[in-house]
C-alpha positions in Angstrom: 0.0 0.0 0.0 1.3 3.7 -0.9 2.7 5.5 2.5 0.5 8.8 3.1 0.8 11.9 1.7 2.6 14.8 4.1 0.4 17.7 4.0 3.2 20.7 4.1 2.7 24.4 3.7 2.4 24.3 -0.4 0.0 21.4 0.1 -2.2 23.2 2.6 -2.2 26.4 0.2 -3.0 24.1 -3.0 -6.2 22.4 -1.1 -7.2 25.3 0.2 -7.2 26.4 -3.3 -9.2 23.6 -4.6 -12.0 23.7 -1.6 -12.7 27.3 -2.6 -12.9 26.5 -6.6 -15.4 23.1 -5.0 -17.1 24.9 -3.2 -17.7 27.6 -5.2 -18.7 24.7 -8.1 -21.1 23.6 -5.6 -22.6 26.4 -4.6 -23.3 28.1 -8.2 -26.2 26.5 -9.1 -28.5 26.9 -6.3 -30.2 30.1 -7.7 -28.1 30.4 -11.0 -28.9 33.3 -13.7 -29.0 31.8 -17.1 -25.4 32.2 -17.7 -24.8 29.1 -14.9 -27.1 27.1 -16.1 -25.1 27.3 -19.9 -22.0 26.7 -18.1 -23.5 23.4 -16.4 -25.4 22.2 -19.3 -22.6 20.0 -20.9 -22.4 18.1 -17.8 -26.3 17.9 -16.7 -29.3 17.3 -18.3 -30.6 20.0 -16.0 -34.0 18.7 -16.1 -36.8 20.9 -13.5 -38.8 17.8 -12.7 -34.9 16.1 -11.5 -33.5 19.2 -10.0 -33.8 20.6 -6.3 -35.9 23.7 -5.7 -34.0 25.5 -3.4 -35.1 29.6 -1.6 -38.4 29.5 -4.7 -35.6 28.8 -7.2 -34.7 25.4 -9.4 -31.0 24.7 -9.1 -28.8 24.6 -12.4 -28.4 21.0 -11.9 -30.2 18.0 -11.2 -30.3 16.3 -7.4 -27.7 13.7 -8.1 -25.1 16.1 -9.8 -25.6 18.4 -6.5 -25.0 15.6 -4.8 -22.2 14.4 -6.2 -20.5 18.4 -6.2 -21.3 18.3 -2.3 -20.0 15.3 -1.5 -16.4 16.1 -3.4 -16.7 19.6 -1.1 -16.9 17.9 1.9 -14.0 15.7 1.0 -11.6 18.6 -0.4 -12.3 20.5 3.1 -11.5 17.3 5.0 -8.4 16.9 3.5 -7.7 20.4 3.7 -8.4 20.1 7.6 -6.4 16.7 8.3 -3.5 17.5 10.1 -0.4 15.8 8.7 -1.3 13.3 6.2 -3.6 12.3 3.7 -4.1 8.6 2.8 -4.5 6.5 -0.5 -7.2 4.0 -0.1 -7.3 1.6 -1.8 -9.1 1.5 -5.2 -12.1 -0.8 -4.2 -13.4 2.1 -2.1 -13.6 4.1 -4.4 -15.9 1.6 -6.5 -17.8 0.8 -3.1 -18.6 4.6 -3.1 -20.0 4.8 -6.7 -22.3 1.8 -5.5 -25.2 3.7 -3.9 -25.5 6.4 -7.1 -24.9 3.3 -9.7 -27.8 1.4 -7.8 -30.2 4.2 -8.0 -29.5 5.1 -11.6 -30.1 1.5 -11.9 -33.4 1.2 -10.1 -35.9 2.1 -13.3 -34.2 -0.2 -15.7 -35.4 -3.7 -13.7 -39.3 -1.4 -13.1 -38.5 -0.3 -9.4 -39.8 3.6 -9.0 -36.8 5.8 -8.3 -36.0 8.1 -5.6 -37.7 11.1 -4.6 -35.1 14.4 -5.0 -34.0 14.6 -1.4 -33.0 10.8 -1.2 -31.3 10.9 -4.8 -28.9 14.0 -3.7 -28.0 12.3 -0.4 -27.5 8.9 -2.3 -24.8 10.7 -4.8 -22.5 12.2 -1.8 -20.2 8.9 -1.1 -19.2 8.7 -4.9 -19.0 12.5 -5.0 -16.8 12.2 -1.3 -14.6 9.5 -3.4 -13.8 11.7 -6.2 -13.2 15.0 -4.1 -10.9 12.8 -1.9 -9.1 11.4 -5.0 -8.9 15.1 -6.4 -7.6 16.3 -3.0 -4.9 13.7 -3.5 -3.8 14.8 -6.8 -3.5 18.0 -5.8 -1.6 17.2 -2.7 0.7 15.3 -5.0 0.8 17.8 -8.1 1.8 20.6 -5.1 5.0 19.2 -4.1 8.1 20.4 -6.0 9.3 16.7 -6.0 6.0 15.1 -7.5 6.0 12.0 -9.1 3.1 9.7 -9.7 4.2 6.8 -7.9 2.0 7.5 -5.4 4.3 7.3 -2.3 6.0 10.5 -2.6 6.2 13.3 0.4 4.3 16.3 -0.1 6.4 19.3 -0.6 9.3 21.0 1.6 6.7 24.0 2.6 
């Protein structure tokens, strides 16, 4: 298994980087202007009936895309909050993640109803946590003057 990844002063300024760009990402489209919704449209089908209606407006994108953009938040800003060292797990977590989201995109091809909004977006956070993580990681990595992709290097000298 990969040793952990020392979170050093470049790090720490790189994550912190990358939870404000997540965060921002995930916050846009809660009561977006047209212009947001063009810029999510290639990655959304952006459909009203699908999407969360949140403060009398319908978000840019639908509830498992919100989901998934919360999700990878919360895991940039725990990385970004761990003290010393971030860890790689190993890959089968991140396909144990992606298992909730692939079971409810799933659930209308074998005639079971789907989720209601509310359950969807919540079901999409563990994949969108897995990918946030393994962003967080790259970027930990990419930080470091010394980077390689082995993926046992230390972080950075600060």
């Amino acid at each position: 298994m990969p040793s952990p990844v020392v979170i050093r002063a470049r790090t720490r300024w790189a994550l912190l980087a990358t939870a404000a760009a997540t965060t921002v990402f995930a916050f846009l489209p809660v009561a977006p202007p047209w212009q947001v919704r063009l810029l999510y449209a290639p990655i959304c089908h952006q459909k009203a009936e699908r999407s969360l209606n949140l403060f009398g407006e319908v978000m840019a994108v639908c509830s498992r895309c919100s989901g998934l953009y919360f999700g990878a938040t919360l895991a940039v800003l725990l990385a970004l909050l761990m003290p010393r060292r971030l860890w790689w797990p190993h890959k089968t977590w991140f396909f144990a993640a992606l298992l909730p989201t692939a079971v409810d995109a799933m659930l209308p091809w074998v005639g079971l109803p789907q989720l209601s909004l509310v359950p969807r977006h919540f079901v999409a956070w563990p994949a969108g946590f897995a990918a946030g993580w393994f962003v967080a990681l790259g970027v930990a990595v990419l930080a470091s003057a010394d980077a390689s992709f082995d993926r046992s290097v230390e972080v950075g000298d600060g």
